[in-house]
TORTIVO-596517 format. One record per residue (C-alpha): x, y, z; residue in three letters; chain. Coordinates in steps of 0.02 Angstrom, whole numbers, plus 50000, padded with zeros to 5 digits. Example, Ala and Ser with C-alpha at 12.3 -4.5 7.8 and 13.67 -1.06 7.14 Angstrom:
> 50615	49775	50390	ALA	A .
> 50684	49947	50357	SER	A .
# end
This chain:
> 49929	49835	49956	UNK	A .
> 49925	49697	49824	UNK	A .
> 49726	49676	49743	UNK	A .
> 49647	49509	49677	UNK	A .
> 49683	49567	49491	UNK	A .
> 49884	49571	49531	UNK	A .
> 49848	49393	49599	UNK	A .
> 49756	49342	49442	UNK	A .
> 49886	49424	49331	UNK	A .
> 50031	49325	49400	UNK	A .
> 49932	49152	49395	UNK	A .
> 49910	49184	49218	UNK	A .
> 50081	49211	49193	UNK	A .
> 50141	49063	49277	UNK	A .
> 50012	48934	49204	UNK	A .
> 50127	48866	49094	UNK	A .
> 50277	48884	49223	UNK	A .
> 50221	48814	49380	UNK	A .
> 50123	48651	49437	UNK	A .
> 49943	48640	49481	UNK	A .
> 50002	48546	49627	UNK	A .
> 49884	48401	49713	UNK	A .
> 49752	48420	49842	UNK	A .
> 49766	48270	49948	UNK	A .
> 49644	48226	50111	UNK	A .
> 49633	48080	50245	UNK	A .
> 49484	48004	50330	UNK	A .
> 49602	47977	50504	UNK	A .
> 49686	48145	50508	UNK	A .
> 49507	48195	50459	UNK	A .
> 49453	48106	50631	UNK	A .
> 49572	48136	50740	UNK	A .
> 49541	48320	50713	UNK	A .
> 49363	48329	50692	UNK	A .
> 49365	48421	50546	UNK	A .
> 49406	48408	50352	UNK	A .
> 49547	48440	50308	UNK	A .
> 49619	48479	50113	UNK	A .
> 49819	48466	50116	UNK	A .
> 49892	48583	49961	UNK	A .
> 50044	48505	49917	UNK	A .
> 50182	48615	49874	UNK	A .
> 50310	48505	49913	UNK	A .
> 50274	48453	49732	UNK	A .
> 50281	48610	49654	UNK	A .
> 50454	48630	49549	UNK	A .
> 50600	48690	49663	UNK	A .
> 50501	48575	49806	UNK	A .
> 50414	48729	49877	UNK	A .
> 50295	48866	49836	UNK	A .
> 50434	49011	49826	UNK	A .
> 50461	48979	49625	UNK	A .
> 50283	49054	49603	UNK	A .
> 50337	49226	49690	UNK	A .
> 50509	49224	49616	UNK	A .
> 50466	49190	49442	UNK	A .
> 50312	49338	49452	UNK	A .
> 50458	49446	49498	UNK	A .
> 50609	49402	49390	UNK	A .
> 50501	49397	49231	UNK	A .
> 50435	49585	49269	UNK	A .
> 50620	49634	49250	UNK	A .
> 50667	49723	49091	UNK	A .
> 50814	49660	48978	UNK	A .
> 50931	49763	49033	UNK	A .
> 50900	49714	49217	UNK	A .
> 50903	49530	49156	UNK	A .
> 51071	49562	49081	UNK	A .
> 51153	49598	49252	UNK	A .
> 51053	49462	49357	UNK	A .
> 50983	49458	49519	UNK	A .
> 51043	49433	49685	UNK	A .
> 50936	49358	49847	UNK	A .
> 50944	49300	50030	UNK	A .
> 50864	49165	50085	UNK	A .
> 50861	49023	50200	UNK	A .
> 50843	48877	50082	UNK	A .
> 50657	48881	49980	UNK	A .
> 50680	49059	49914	UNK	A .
> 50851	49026	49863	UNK	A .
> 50793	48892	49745	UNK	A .
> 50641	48973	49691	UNK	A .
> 50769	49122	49643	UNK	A .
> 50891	48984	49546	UNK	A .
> 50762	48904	49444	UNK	A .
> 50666	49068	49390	UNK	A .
> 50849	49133	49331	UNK	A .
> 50882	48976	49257	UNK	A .
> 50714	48963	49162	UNK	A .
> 50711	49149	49106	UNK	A .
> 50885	49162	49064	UNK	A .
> 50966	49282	49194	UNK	A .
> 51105	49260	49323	UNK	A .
> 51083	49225	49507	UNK	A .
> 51177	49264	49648	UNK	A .
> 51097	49216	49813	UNK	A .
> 51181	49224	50015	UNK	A .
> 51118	49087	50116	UNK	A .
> 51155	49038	50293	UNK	A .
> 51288	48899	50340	UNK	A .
> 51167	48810	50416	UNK	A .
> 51068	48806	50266	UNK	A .
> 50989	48615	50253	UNK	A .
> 51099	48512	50131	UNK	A .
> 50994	48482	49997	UNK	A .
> 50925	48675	50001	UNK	A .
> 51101	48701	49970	UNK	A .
> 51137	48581	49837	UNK	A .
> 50969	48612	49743	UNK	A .
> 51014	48799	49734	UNK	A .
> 51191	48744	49655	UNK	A .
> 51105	48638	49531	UNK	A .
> 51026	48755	49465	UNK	A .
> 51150	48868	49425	UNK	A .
> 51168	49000	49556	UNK	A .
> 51313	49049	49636	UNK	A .
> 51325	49060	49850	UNK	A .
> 51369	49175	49976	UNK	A .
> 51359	49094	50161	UNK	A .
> 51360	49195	50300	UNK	A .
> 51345	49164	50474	UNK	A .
> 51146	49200	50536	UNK	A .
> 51192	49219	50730	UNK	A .
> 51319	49370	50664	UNK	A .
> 51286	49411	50511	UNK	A .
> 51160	49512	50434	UNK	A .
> 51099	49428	50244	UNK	A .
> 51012	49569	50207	UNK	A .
> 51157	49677	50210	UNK	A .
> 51239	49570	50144	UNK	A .
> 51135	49572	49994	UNK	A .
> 51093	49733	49960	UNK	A .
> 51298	49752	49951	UNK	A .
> 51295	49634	49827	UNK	A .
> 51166	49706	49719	UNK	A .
> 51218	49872	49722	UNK	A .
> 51419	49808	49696	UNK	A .
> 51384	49712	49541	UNK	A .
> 51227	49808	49467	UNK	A .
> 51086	49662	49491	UNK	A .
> 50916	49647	49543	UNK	A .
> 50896	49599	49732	UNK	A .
> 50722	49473	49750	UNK	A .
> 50687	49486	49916	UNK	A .
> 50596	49343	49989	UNK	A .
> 50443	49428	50046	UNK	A .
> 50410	49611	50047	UNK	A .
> 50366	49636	49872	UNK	A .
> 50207	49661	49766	UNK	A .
> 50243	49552	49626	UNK	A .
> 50304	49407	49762	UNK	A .
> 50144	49413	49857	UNK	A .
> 50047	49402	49700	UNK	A .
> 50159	49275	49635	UNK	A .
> 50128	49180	49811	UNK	A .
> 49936	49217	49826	UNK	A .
> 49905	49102	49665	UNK	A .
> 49884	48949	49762	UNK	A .
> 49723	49014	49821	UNK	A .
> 49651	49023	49641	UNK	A .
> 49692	48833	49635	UNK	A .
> 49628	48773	49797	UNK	A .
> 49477	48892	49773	UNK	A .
> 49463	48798	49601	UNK	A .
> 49427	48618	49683	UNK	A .
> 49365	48704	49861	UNK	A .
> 49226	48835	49844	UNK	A .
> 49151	48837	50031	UNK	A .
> 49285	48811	50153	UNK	A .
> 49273	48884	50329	UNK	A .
> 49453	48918	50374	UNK	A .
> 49645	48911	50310	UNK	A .
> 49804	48869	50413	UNK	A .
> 49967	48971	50354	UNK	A .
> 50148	48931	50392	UNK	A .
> 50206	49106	50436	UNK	A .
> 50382	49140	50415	UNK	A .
> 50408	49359	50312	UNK	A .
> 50218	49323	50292	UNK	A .
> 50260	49325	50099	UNK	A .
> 50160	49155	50088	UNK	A .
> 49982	49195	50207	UNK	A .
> 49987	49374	50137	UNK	A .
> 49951	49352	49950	UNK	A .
> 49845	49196	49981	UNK	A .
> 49732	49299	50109	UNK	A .
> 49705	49432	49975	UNK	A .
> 49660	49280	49832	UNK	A .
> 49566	49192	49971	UNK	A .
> 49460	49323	50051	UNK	A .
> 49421	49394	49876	UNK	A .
> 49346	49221	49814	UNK	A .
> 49279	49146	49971	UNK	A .
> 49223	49293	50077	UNK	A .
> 49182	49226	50238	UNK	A .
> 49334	49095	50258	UNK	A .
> 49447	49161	50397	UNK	A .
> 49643	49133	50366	UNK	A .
> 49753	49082	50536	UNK	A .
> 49944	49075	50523	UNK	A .
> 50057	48986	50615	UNK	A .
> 50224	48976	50683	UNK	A .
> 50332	48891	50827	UNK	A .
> 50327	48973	50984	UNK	A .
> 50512	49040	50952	UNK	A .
> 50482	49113	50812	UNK	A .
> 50336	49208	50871	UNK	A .
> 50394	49381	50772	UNK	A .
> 50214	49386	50686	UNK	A .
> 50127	49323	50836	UNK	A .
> 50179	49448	50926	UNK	A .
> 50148	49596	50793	UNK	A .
> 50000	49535	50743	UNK	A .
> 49951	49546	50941	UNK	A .
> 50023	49718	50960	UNK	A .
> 49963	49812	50797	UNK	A .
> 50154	49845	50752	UNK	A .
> 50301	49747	50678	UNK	A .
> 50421	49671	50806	UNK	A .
> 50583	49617	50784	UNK	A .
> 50640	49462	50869	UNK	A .
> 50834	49386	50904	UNK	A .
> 50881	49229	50778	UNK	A .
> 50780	49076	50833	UNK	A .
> 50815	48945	50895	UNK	A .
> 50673	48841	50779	UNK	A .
> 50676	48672	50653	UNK	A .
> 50576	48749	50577	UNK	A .
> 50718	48854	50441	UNK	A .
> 50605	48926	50362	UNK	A .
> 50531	49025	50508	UNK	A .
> 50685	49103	50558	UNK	A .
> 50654	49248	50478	UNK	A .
> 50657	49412	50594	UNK	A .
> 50505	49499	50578	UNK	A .
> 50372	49513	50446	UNK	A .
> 50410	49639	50297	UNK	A .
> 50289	49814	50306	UNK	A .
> 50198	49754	50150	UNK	A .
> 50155	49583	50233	UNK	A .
> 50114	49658	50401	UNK	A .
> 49989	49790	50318	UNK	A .
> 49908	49639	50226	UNK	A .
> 49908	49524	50396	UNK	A .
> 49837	49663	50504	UNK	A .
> 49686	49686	50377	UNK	A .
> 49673	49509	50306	UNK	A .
> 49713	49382	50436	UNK	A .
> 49611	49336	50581	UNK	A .
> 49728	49252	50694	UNK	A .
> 49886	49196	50740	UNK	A .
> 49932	49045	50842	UNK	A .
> 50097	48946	50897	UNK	A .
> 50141	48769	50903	UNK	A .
> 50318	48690	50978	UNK	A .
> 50440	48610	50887	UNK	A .
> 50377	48446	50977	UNK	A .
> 50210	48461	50914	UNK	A .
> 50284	48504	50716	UNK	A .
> 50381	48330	50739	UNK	A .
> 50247	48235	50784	UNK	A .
> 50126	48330	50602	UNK	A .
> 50287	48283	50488	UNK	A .
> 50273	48105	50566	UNK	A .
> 50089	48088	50528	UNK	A .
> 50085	48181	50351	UNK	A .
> 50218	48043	50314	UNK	A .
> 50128	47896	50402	UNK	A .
> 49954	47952	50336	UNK	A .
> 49979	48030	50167	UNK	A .
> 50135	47950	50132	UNK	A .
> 50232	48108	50082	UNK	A .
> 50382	48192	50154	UNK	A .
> 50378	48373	50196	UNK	A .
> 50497	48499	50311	UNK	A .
> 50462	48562	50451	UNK	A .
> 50397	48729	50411	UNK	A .
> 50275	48636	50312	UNK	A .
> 50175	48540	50462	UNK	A .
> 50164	48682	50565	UNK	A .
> 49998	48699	50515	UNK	A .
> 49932	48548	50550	UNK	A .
> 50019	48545	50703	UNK	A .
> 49906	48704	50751	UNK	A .
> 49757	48609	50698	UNK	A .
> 49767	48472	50803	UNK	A .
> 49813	48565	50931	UNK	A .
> 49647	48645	50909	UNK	A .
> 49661	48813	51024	UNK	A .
> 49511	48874	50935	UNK	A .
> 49420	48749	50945	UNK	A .
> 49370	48684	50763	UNK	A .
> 49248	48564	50748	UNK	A .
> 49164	48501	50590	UNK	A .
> 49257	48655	50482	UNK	A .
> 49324	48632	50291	UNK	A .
> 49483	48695	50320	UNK	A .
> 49629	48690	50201	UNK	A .
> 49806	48659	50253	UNK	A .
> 49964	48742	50157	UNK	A .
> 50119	48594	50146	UNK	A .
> 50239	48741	50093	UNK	A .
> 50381	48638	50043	UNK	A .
> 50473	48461	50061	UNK	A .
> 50661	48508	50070	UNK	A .
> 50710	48427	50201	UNK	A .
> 50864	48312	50219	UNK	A .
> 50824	48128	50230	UNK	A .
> 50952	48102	50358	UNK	A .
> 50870	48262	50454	UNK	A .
> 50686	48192	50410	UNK	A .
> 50702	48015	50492	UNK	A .
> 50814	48068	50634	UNK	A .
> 50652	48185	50701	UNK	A .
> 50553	48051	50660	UNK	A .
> 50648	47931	50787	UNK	A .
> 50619	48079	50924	UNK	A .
> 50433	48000	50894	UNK	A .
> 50463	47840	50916	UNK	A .
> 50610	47845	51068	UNK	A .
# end
C-alpha cells in the first residue's frame, strides 16, 4: 500500500507539470444542501481531468530504455489523454486502446496529442487483453489506469492542494470508477486531516465498488449500462480495493437521473461544464443518505470531457 511520502514525492515532481487547479464554492448549492461545500476543479487541470497527474508520476519513473519503446494503455477517455500528454511532454511514444464508444472529444484530444488508437468493442472485447498484447508485441510499457503505486500517488496529490486552502473539513465525496482517484487521495487526506471521513460514489449500475466495499472482497460486474464513461470500469484493481477497505468509510449510489440534474446545476451555479462522472458526487450529496448537515465537505469535479452536443442534450432531459 502506497504511504503519504510516495504522495508527497509525486506532487513534487509534478509542481512544475500540472495545475494547481481552482477551488470554487456557492452560497445556493451551499443551501440547498445544508452544508459547505468546496468544488476541486479538475476539469481545469491539463488533459481536462485529473488522470495526467497519475500518468505523468508513472511515465517519468520509466528508465530510458523503457522510454525508447513507449507505452501502451486502455482507457475509456480521461486516462487515455492523461497517457498522450505525459508521452508527449516527456518524450516517449503512446499507444492507447479505447472503446468505440469513446466520447468524441476524449477521442480527438487523445489524437492531438500524438497517440496512436486501438478501438475495440467494450460489450465483446476485453481492453485489457487487448493491451497487455500490445505491450508485450511491441516491447512498451503498459500504464494501467488504476492499479499502480506510482498512479495512486500521482492521483492522491490533489489532496495536498485542497488540504493547502482546507485544513478542517469534515468529509470528501469521490467519483469511484478502478478507485485509482479516492484511493491515493484517502491516503493524502487521512494523513493530513485525520478525522475527515472519505465517501465515494458511483451510479447505481456501476455499483462494482459498492458492492465490494459491502462484501469485504472485489466483485466483478457485467459492462454498464451508465453516462457516466468513466465508471464503466469492471471492478476495482487489488491495490485500490486494499486502500478502500482500510481508508474509505463509505460507499453510496446515485442514478443517472440524479447525475443529470448535478451537471445541470454545477453549470447553472458555477458556470462550468463538467462530465458526468464528475457530478456524481454532488449528486450523492444532495441526495444526502447520510444525512449531512452543517459539514465542510469537499467535492472532486474529476474531469470536463464531455461533448457539447452530449452536454446540452442531458441538459434538455432537465428541462423537458
Amino acid at each position: 500500500m502506497i504511504t503519504y511520502d510516495d504522495v508527497l514525492a509525486a506532487y513534487r515532481k509534478l509542481a512544475s507539470v500540472v495545475h494547481h487547479t481552482p477551488i470554487l464554492m456557492s452560497n445556493i448549492l451551499n443551501d440547498r444542501s445544508g452544508n459547505s461545500l468546496f468544488f476541486k476543479c479538475e476539469n481545469f487541470q491539463r488533459g481536462g481531468s485529473f488522470k495526467i497527474r497519475g500518468a505523468y508520476n508513472k511515465i517519468s519513473s520509466l528508465t530510458f530504455d523503457q522510454l525508447q519503446r513507449g507505452v501502451a494503455a486502455f482507457s475509456s477517455g480521461n486516462h487515455a489523454q492523461g497517457v498522450a500528454l505525459a508521452a508527449k511532454l516527456i518524450g516517449t511514444s503512446a499507444k492507447i486502446v479505447m472503446p468505440t464508444d469513446s466520447p468524441k472529444s476524449k477521442v480527438e484530444g487523445t489524437q492531438n496529442y500524438g497517440a496512436q488508437i486501438v478501438f475495440y468493442d467494450r460489450m465483446k472485447e476485453d481492453r485489457e487483453v487487448i493491451g497487455k498484447k500490445i505491450a508485450e508485441e511491441e516491447s512498451r510499457t503498459l500504464v494501467v489506469p488504476f492499479n499502480d503505486d506510482y498512479i495512486l500517488a500521482g492521483q492522491g496529490t490533489i489532496g495536498i492542494e485542497i488540504y493547502d486552502r482546507f485544513k478542517d473539513l469534515d468529509y470528501a465525496f469521490f467519483p469511484v470508477g478502478g478507485g485509482g482517484l479516492i484511493s491515493g487521495n484517502a491516503v493524502s487526506l487521512k494523513h493530513l486531516i485525520p478525522h475527515i471521513r472519505i465517501v465515494g460514489v458511483e451510479t447505481e449500475t456501476a455499483n462494482d465498488a459498492y458492492q465490494s466495499f459491502r462484501t469485504n472482497k472485489i466483485v466483478t460486474i457485467a459492462p454498464p449500462k451508465t453516462i457516466a464513461d468513466g465508471m464503466r470500469t469492471l471492478s476495482l484493481g487489488t491495490k485500490t480495493f486494499e486502500i478502500v477497505k482500510n481508508k474509505v468509510d463509505d460507499i453510496v449510489l446515485v442514478s443517472d437521473k440524479e447525475v443529470v440534474a448535478a451537471m445541470e446545476l454545477i453549470y447553472s451555479r458555477l458556470k462550468i461544464i463538467v462530465e458526468p462522472t464528475a457530478a456524481v458526487p454532488l449528486a450523492a450529496v444532495l441526495k444526502n443518505e447520510m444525512n449531512l448537515r452543517n459539514k465542510k465537505i469537499a467535492i472532486l469535479l474529476s474531469g470536463g470531457n464531455v461533448d457539447m452536443d452530449t452536454f446540452f442534450d442531458f441538459l434538455k432531459t432537465q428541462v423537458n
